[in-house]
C-alpha positions as CSV (number, residue, x, y, z in Angstrom):
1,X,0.0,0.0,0.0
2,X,0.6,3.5,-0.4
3,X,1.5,6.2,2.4
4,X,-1.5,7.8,1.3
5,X,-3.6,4.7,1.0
6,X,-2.2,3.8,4.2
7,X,-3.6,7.3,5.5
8,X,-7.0,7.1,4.0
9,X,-7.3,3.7,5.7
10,X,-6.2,4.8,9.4
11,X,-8.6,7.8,8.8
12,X,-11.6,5.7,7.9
13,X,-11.1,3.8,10.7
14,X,-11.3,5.9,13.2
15,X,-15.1,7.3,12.5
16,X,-15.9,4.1,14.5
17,X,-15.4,5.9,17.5
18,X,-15.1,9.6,16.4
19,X,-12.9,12.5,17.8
20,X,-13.6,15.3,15.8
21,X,-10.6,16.8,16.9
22,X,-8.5,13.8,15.4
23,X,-10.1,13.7,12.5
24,X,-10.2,17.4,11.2
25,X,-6.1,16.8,12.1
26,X,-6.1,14.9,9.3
27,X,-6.7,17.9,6.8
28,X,-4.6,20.4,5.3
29,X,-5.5,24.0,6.9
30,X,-7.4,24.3,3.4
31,X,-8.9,21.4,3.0
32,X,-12.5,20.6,1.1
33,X,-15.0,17.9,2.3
34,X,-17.7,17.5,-0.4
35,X,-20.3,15.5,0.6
36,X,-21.3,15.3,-2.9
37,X,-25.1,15.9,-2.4
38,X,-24.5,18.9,-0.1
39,X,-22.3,22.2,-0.1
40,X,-18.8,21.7,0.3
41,X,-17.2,22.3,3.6
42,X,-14.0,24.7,3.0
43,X,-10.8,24.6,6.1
44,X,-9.7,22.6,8.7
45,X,-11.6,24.2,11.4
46,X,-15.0,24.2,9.2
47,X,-14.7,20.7,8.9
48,X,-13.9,19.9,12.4
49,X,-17.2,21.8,13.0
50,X,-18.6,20.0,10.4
51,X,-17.8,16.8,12.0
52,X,-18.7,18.0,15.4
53,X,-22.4,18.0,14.5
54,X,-22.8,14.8,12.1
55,X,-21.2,13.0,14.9
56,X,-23.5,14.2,17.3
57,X,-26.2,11.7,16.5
58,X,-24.3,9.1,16.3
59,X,-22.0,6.3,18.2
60,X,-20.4,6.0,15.2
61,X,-19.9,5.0,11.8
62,X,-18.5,1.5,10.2
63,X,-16.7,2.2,7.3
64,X,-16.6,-0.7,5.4
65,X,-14.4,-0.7,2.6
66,X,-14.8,-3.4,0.0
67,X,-12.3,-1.7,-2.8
68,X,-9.4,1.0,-2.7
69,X,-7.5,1.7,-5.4
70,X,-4.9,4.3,-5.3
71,X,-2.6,6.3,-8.1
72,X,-0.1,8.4,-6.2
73,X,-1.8,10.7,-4.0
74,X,-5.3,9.4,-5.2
75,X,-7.5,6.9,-3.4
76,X,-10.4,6.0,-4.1
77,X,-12.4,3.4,-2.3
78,X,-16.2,1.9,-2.7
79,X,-17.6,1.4,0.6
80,X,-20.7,1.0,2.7
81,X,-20.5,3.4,5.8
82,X,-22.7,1.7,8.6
83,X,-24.0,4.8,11.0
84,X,-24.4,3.4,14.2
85,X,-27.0,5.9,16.5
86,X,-30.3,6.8,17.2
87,X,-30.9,3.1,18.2
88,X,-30.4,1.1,14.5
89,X,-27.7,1.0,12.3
90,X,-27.9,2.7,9.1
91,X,-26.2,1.5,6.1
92,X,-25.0,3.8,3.7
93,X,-23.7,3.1,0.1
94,X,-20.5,5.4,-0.7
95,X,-17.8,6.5,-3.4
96,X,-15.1,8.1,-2.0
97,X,-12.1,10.1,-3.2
98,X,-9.4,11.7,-1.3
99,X,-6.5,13.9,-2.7
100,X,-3.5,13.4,0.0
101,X,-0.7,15.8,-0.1
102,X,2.3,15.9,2.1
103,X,0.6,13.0,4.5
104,X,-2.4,15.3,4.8
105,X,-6.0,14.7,3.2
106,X,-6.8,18.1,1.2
107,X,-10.0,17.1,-0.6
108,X,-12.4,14.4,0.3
109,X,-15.4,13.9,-2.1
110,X,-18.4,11.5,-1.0
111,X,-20.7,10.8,-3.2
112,X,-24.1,8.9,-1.9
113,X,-27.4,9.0,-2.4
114,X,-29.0,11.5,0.4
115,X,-32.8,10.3,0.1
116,X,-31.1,6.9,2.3
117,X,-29.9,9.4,5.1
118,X,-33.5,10.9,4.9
119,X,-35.7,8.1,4.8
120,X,-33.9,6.7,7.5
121,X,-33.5,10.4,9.7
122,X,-35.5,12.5,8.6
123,X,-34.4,15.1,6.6
Protein backbone atom coordinates (compact mmCIF):
# COMPACT_ATOMS: atom_id res chain seq x y z
CA UNK A 1 0.00 0.00 0.00
CA UNK A 2 0.63 3.51 -0.40
CA UNK A 3 1.55 6.16 2.38
CA UNK A 4 -1.48 7.85 1.26
CA UNK A 5 -3.62 4.66 1.02
CA UNK A 6 -2.21 3.79 4.19
CA UNK A 7 -3.62 7.31 5.48
CA UNK A 8 -7.02 7.14 3.96
CA UNK A 9 -7.29 3.70 5.68
CA UNK A 10 -6.25 4.79 9.41
CA UNK A 11 -8.57 7.76 8.80
CA UNK A 12 -11.56 5.70 7.88
CA UNK A 13 -11.05 3.80 10.70
CA UNK A 14 -11.29 5.90 13.21
CA UNK A 15 -15.09 7.26 12.49
CA UNK A 16 -15.92 4.06 14.47
CA UNK A 17 -15.35 5.89 17.54
CA UNK A 18 -15.07 9.62 16.35
CA UNK A 19 -12.89 12.51 17.77
CA UNK A 20 -13.59 15.30 15.77
CA UNK A 21 -10.65 16.79 16.87
CA UNK A 22 -8.47 13.78 15.43
CA UNK A 23 -10.13 13.69 12.49
CA UNK A 24 -10.18 17.44 11.22
CA UNK A 25 -6.08 16.83 12.11
CA UNK A 26 -6.13 14.89 9.31
CA UNK A 27 -6.68 17.86 6.81
CA UNK A 28 -4.59 20.37 5.26
CA UNK A 29 -5.50 24.05 6.90
CA UNK A 30 -7.41 24.33 3.43
CA UNK A 31 -8.92 21.39 3.03
CA UNK A 32 -12.48 20.55 1.15
CA UNK A 33 -14.96 17.94 2.34
CA UNK A 34 -17.74 17.54 -0.39
CA UNK A 35 -20.25 15.51 0.56
CA UNK A 36 -21.27 15.33 -2.86
CA UNK A 37 -25.07 15.91 -2.37
CA UNK A 38 -24.55 18.88 -0.06
CA UNK A 39 -22.30 22.21 -0.09
CA UNK A 40 -18.81 21.70 0.35
CA UNK A 41 -17.19 22.26 3.61
CA UNK A 42 -14.01 24.68 3.03
CA UNK A 43 -10.78 24.59 6.11
CA UNK A 44 -9.74 22.64 8.72
CA UNK A 45 -11.64 24.24 11.37
CA UNK A 46 -15.04 24.15 9.16
CA UNK A 47 -14.68 20.70 8.86
CA UNK A 48 -13.93 19.88 12.41
CA UNK A 49 -17.23 21.76 12.99
CA UNK A 50 -18.56 20.02 10.35
CA UNK A 51 -17.77 16.85 12.02
CA UNK A 52 -18.74 17.99 15.38
CA UNK A 53 -22.43 18.04 14.51
CA UNK A 54 -22.79 14.84 12.12
CA UNK A 55 -21.22 13.00 14.93
CA UNK A 56 -23.48 14.21 17.30
CA UNK A 57 -26.25 11.73 16.53
CA UNK A 58 -24.28 9.07 16.33
CA UNK A 59 -22.04 6.34 18.25
CA UNK A 60 -20.37 5.96 15.25
CA UNK A 61 -19.91 4.98 11.79
CA UNK A 62 -18.48 1.50 10.23
CA UNK A 63 -16.75 2.20 7.25
CA UNK A 64 -16.55 -0.71 5.38
CA UNK A 65 -14.37 -0.68 2.64
CA UNK A 66 -14.79 -3.35 -0.03
CA UNK A 67 -12.34 -1.70 -2.77
CA UNK A 68 -9.45 0.99 -2.69
CA UNK A 69 -7.52 1.71 -5.36
CA UNK A 70 -4.85 4.28 -5.34
CA UNK A 71 -2.57 6.34 -8.10
CA UNK A 72 -0.13 8.40 -6.21
CA UNK A 73 -1.78 10.66 -4.02
CA UNK A 74 -5.27 9.45 -5.18
CA UNK A 75 -7.53 6.95 -3.42
CA UNK A 76 -10.39 5.98 -4.11
CA UNK A 77 -12.44 3.38 -2.34
CA UNK A 78 -16.23 1.85 -2.68
CA UNK A 79 -17.56 1.43 0.60
CA UNK A 80 -20.69 0.97 2.69
CA UNK A 81 -20.48 3.36 5.78
CA UNK A 82 -22.74 1.68 8.58
CA UNK A 83 -24.04 4.82 10.97
CA UNK A 84 -24.40 3.44 14.22
CA UNK A 85 -26.99 5.94 16.49
CA UNK A 86 -30.34 6.76 17.23
CA UNK A 87 -30.93 3.12 18.22
CA UNK A 88 -30.42 1.10 14.48
CA UNK A 89 -27.74 0.95 12.26
CA UNK A 90 -27.91 2.68 9.07
CA UNK A 91 -26.17 1.46 6.10
CA UNK A 92 -25.04 3.76 3.70
CA UNK A 93 -23.71 3.06 0.10
CA UNK A 94 -20.52 5.36 -0.67
CA UNK A 95 -17.75 6.47 -3.37
CA UNK A 96 -15.10 8.12 -2.04
CA UNK A 97 -12.09 10.14 -3.16
CA UNK A 98 -9.37 11.67 -1.30
CA UNK A 99 -6.53 13.90 -2.68
CA UNK A 100 -3.51 13.45 0.03
CA UNK A 101 -0.75 15.77 -0.11
CA UNK A 102 2.35 15.94 2.10
CA UNK A 103 0.64 12.98 4.53
CA UNK A 104 -2.44 15.34 4.76
CA UNK A 105 -6.02 14.75 3.19
CA UNK A 106 -6.78 18.13 1.19
CA UNK A 107 -10.02 17.11 -0.58
CA UNK A 108 -12.38 14.43 0.34
CA UNK A 109 -15.36 13.87 -2.11
CA UNK A 110 -18.41 11.53 -0.98
CA UNK A 111 -20.73 10.80 -3.21
CA UNK A 112 -24.10 8.87 -1.93
CA UNK A 113 -27.39 9.02 -2.43
CA UNK A 114 -28.99 11.48 0.36
CA UNK A 115 -32.81 10.30 0.13
CA UNK A 116 -31.06 6.89 2.27
CA UNK A 117 -29.95 9.44 5.06
CA UNK A 118 -33.50 10.87 4.86
CA UNK A 119 -35.65 8.14 4.79
CA UNK A 120 -33.85 6.73 7.46
CA UNK A 121 -33.52 10.44 9.71
CA UNK A 122 -35.53 12.54 8.63
CA UNK A 123 -34.38 15.14 6.62
Amino acid sequence: MSAAEDLVTEFCGLWADPDPAVLASYFTEDAVYHNIPMDPVKGRDEIREFISGFVAAFDGIDFRIHKQVASGGTVMNERTDVLRGMGKETPLPVMGVFEVVDGKIAVWRDYFDMGAITAAFGG
